[in-house]
C-alpha positions in Angstrom: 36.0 -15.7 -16.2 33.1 -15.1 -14.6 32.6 -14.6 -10.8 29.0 -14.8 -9.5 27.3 -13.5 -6.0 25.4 -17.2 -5.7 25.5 -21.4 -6.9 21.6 -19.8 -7.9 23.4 -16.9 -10.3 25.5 -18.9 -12.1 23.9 -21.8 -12.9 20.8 -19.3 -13.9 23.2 -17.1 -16.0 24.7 -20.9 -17.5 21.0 -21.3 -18.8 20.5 -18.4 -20.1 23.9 -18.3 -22.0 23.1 -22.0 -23.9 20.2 -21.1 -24.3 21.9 -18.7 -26.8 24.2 -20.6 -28.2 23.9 -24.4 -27.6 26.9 -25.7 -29.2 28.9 -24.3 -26.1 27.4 -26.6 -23.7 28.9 -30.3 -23.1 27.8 -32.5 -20.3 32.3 -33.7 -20.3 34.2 -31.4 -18.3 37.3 -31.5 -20.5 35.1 -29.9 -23.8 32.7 -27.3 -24.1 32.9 -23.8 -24.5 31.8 -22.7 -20.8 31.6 -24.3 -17.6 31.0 -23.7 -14.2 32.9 -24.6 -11.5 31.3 -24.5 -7.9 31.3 -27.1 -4.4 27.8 -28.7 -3.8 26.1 -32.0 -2.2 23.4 -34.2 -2.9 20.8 -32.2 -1.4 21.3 -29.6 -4.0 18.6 -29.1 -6.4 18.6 -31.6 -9.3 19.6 -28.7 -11.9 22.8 -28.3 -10.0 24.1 -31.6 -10.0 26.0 -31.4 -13.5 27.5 -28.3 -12.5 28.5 -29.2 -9.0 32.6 -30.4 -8.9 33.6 -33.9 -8.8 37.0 -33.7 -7.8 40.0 -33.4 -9.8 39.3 -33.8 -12.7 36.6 -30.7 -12.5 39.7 -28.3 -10.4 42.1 -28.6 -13.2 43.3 -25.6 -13.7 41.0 -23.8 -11.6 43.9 -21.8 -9.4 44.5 -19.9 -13.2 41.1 -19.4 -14.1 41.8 -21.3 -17.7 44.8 -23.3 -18.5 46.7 -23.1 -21.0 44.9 -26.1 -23.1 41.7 -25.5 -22.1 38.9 -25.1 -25.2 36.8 -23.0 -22.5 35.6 -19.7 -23.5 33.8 -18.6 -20.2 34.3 -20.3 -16.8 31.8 -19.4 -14.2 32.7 -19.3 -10.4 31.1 -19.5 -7.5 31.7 -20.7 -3.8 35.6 -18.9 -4.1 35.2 -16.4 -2.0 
């Protein structure tokens, strides 16, 4: 898990990273290799939206940092603090 200072950091460290390796990104929350898991609104910018939770289906699991059947590799954080 990763835990970032800002939304702005992690979604800019989530670029970078698939940028790297694309076969880790998946626009459905339940596959993918990483994800990022932050709160948001509509007046977000636009390359936030996918990121930004949409209720529980996007906090499963969230109070461990990765359950158990998750096929997550690296879960980005923000707003937790």
């Amino acid at each position: 898990m990763i835990v970032c200072m800002s939304r702005r950091i992690c979604v800019a460290l989530y670029t970078a990273i698939v940028k790297l390796r694309p076969d880790w990104h998946s626009d459905d929350d339940k596959t993918g290799a990483i994800k990022i898991v932050m709160t948001g609104s509509a007046a977000d910018p636009q390359g936030w939206q996918p990121h930004i939770g949409k209720g529980p289906p996007r906090q499963t699991g969230e109070e461990s940092g990765r359950p158990a059947e998750s096929r997550h590799r690296v879960r980005y954080v923000a707003d937790r603090l």
